[in-house]
C-alpha positions, 0 to 999 in steps of 0.5 A, spaced: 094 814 898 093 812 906 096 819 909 092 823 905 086 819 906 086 819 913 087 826 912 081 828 908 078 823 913 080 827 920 078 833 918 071 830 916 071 828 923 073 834 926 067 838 922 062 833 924 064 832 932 062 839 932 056 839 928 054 833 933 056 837 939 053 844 938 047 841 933 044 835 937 047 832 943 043 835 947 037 833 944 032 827 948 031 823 942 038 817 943 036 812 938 036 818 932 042 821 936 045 814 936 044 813 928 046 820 927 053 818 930 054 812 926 052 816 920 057 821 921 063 817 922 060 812 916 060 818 912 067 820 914 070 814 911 067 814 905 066 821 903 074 822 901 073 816 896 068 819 892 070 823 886 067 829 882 069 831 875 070 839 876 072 841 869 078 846 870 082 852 866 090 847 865 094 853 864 100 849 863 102 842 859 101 837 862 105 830 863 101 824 861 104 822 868 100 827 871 094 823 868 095 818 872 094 815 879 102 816 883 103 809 884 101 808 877 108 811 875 111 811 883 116 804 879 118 810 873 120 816 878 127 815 881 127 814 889 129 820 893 137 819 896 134 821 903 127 820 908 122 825 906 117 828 912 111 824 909 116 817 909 117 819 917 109 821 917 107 814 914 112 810 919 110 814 925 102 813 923 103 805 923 106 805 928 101 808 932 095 803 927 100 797 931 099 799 938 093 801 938 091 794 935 096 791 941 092 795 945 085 792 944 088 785 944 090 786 951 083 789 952 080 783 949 085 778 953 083 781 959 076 780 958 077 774 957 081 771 963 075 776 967 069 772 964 072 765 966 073 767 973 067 767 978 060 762 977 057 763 970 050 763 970 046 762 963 039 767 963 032 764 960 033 770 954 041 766 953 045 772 956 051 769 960 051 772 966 058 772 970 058 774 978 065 775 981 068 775 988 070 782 989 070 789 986 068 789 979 063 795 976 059 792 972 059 792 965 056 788 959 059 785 953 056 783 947 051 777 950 056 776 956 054 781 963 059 782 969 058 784 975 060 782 983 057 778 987 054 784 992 051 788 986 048 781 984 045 780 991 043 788 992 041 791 986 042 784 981 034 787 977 037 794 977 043 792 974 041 787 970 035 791 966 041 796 964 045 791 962 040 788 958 038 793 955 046 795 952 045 787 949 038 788 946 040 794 942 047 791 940 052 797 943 057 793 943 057 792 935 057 800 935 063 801 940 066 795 936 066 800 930 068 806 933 073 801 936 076 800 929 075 807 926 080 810 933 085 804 930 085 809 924 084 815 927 089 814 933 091 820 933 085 825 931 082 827 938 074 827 935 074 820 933 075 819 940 070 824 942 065 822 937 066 815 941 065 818 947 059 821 944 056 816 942 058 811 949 054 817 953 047 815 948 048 808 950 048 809 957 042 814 956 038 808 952 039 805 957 038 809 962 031 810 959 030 803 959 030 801 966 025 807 968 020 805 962 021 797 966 018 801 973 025 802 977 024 808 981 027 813 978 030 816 985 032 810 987 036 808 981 039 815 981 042 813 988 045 807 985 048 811 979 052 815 984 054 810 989 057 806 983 060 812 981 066 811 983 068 804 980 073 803 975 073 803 968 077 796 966 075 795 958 074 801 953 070 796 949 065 794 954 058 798 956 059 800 964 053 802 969 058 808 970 061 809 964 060 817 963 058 823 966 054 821 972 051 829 971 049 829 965 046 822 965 042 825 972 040 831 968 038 827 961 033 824 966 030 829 968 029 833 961 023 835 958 023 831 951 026 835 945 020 836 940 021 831 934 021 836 929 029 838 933 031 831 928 031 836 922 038 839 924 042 833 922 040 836 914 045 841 916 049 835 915 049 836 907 051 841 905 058 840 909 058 833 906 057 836 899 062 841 900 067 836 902 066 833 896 067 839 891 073 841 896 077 833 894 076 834 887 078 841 888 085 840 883 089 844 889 087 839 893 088 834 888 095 837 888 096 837 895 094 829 897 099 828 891 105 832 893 103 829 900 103 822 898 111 823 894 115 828 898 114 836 900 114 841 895 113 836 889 113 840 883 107 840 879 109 837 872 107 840 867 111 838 860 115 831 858 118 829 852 122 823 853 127 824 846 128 816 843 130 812 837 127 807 833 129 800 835 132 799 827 138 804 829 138 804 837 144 802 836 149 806 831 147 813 834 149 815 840 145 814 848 142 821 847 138 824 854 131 824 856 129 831 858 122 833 862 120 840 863 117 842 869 115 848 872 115 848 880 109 847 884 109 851 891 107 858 892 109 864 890 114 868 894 113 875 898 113 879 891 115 885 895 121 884 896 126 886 890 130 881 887 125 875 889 122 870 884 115 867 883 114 861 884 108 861 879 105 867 876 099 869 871 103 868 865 108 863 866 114 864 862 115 861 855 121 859 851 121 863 844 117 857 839 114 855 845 114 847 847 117 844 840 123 849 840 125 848 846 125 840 846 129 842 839 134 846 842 135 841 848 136 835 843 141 839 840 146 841 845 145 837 850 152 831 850 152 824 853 159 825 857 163 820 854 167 818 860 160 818 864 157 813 858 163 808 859 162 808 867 154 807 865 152 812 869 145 815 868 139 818 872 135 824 873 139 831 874 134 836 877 136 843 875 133 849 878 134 856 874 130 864 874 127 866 868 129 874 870 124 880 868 128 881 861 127 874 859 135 872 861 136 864 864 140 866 871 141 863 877 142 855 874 142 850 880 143 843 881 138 840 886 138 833 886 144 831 883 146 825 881 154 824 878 159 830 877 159 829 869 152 829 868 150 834 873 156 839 869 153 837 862 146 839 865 148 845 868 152 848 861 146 846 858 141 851 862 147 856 862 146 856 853 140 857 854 137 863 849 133 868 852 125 867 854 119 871 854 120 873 861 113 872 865 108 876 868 104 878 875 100 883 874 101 887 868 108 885 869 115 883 868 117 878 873 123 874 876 119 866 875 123 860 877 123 853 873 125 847 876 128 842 870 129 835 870 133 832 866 134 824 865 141 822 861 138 815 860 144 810 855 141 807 849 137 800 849 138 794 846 135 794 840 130 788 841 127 793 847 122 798 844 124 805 844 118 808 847 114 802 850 114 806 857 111 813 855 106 808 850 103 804 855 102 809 860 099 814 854 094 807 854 093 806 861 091 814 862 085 813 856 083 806 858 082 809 866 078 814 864 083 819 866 083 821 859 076 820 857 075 817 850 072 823 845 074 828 849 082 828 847 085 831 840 090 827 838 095 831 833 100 826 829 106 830 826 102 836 827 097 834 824 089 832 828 087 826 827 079 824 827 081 817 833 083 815 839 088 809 836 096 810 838 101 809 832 106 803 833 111 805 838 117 803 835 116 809 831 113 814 835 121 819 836 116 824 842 111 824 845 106 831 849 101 831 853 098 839 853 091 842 856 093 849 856 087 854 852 092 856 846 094 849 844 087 847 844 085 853 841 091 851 835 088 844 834 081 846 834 081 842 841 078 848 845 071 842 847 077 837 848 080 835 854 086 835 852 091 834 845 096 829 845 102 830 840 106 825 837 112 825 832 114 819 828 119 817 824 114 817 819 115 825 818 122 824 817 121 820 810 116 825 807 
């Protein structure tokens, strides 16, 4: 989840740089405008881990899967034969995370050699001063100050004023903070904009500290200028001329703002609160999973793992694992003639509905018997047009997996009966469907057949994804009044659906959602 939530947390700092910048970096009031800053970059941070529940029309069925965390269920998804974008993406970002690291240790290595050079000096309040031979800009760092030895001689109360004023009010740790949300952030320009700030108001503290101790303003101008021209040496240290000597002049000289301007940080809530209701956006939602799995991820909406009971897994045949789902991206240009949709109003549906579906595919899908002998198995991924009038055209393996399970499924999809075509607008349009299905050999009989989906079904109800009391459970279709699974070495399938026509069907409409399971029991009635 790292790239996404360093995603949610950029766009959080771009918004809040530029609320700072039009809003209050003008304003006289420096310690508010320092809090401000630290407030908004905290804000950043923690924003994208809150979570608010918005309750969502689900027009489709849904996997329990789907229900779940992705590393969760990332153990049970076949690994993808090639680098995705995102893999690139998450290995350039750490990349950068280390060489920023890299680049503060040399700072901090740098710093420390300086302050071992020149004579030391320990002032009455404990601050260590540090006055070196040579060029140097002074410049604090936590309790330690460094200067050279004509700033020491020439302008030493100047000087040490302002540095003692970054100490007292602890600029060092601000910029240390900063310091480590830019090693996140390294590639987001207001992360480093937002220190840059922030660097800016510690220099106007302290400005304001050395005019309140009686220091003659002009004369301390003067020395802003002449010291203008020094050299910034280390981004984690508090420099004399480390910002904009203009405005700093400028920031002087200005009339106090009223205090009443404080009240424009409130703008701030309104973006905040909005942020959270766009994380828990469920588009949102989607877009952070596909970004955390791979591009163009398509949105699950249905599985059914076909399995048999533990007592005859070994006299039937290895029989295929089959998942519906419908694709995820965003519907093409329906201007042009002969395009299919992506996604539409009313999507297309298998005549029966769900269980027909998975009826026909357990009845004609066949384990090649030369890919059984060889062991082969995996996920084929198919992709197929539902046309206007209901017909399955255009099938197309998208992620094979071996030549005999991938010609198996391809003449599985071709077989298909016609659909009730989907529709956009009032009417019959092309849809396309993306397929996987697993050809998975049977298990030993000591295995559970169906522990896998079991465990995740539990997993989802215990976490809250499927909160208690608000899930229909129907047990070979018959609603049941509680919460509790049947064995799972007689469970045959199992569904999880949150469309309105299944709730509605069950009586669930107040539900969030009816998880259907046939057992082995039906078979006996």
């Amino acid at each position: 989840m790292i790239l996404a939530y360093q995603l949610k947390v950029g766009a959080l700092l771009v918004v809040f740089y530029l609320l700072f910048k039009l809003l209050l970096s003008r304003d006289t009031f420096h310690r508010f405008n320092r809090v401000a800053l630290l407030l908004l970059a905290l804000l950043a941070v923690v924003l994208p881990w809150v979570r608010l529940s918005i309750e969502q029309p689900a027009a489709a069925v849904v996997s329990i899967e789907a229900l779940l965390p992705v590393d969760l269920v990332a153990t049970a998804s076949p690994k993808a034969e090639r680098l995705s974008w995102t893999a690139l993406a998450r290995t350039f970002y750490y990349i950068g995370v280390v060489a920023m690291l890299f680049f503060h240790f040399i700072s901090l290595w740098r710093l420390r050699r300086l302050l071992h050079q020149g004579r030391e000096e320990v002032l009455d309040d404990g601050i260590r001063l540090h006055v070196l031979p040579g060029e140097v800009s002074p410049f604090s760092y936590f309790r330690h100050i460094v200067m050279s030895e004509d700033d020491y001689r020439d302008n030493g109360q100047e000087i040490l004023i302002h540095e003692r004023a970054h100490i007292r009010m602890l600029h060092s740790a601000d910029v240390a903070l900063m310091d480590l949300l830019i090693v996140m952030q390294w590639w987001n320009p207001a992360a480093w904009l937002l220190k840059h700030e922030l660097q800016q108001v510690h220099e106007f503290e302290a400005d304001e500290a050395v005019l309140k101790r009686g220091v003659d303003a002009r004369q301390y101008q003067l020395l802003l200028i002449r010291k203008s021209v020094g050299n910034q040496l280390f981004s984690m240290a508090n420099n004399l001329n480390h910002q904009s000597l203009k405005r700093r002049i400028s920031m002087m000289t200005t009339t106090k703002s009223n205090r009443w301007q404080r009240l424009k940080l409130l703008a701030v809530a309104p973006v905040a609160a909005l942020a959270v209701v766009a994380f828990a956006s469920p588009k949102v939602e989607n877009v952070v999973e596909q970004i955390e799995t791979e591009p163009a991820a398509p949105v699950v909406q249905m599985v059914k793992e076909l399995v048999q009971p533990a007592d005859t897994a070994k006299k039937q045949k290895p029989m295929p694992e089959v998942v519906l789902v419908s694709a995820g991206m965003q519907p093409l240009d329906p201007s042009k003639k002969d395009r299919a949709f992506d996604v539409v109003e009313q999507m297309p549906a298998f005549p029966g509905g769900i269980s027909e579906l998975m009826k026909f595919l357990n009845a004609n899908v066949r384990y090649p018997k030369e890919a059984e002998q060889q062991g082969k198995q995996g996920r084929v991924i198919v992709t197929f047009v539902v046309d206007a009038d209901g017909t399955v055209t255009d099938p197309e393996v998208v992620r094979p997996i071996d030549p005999l399970l991938d010609a198996e499924a391809m003449r599985v999809i071709s077989t298909m009966p016609k659909w009730l075509p989907g529709k956009q607008n009032g009417k019959n349009v092309r849809v396309k469907y993306t397929m996987p299905i697993t050809f998975k050999l049977s298990k030993d009989e000591e295995e559970e057949p169906y522990v896998e989906a079991y465990e995740v079904a539990k997993k989802a109800m215990s976490n809250g994804s499927l909160e208690l009391g608000n899930v229909q459970v129907v047990l070979d279709g018959k609603p049941v009044g509680n919460l509790s699974l049947p064995d799972p070495k007689i469970i045959k399938s199992m569904a999880v659906a949150k469309d309105a026509e299944t709730l509605k069907r069950y009586g669930a409409e107040d539900k969030q959602a009816v998880i259907m399971i046939e057992t082995t029991l039906a078979d006996k009635e």
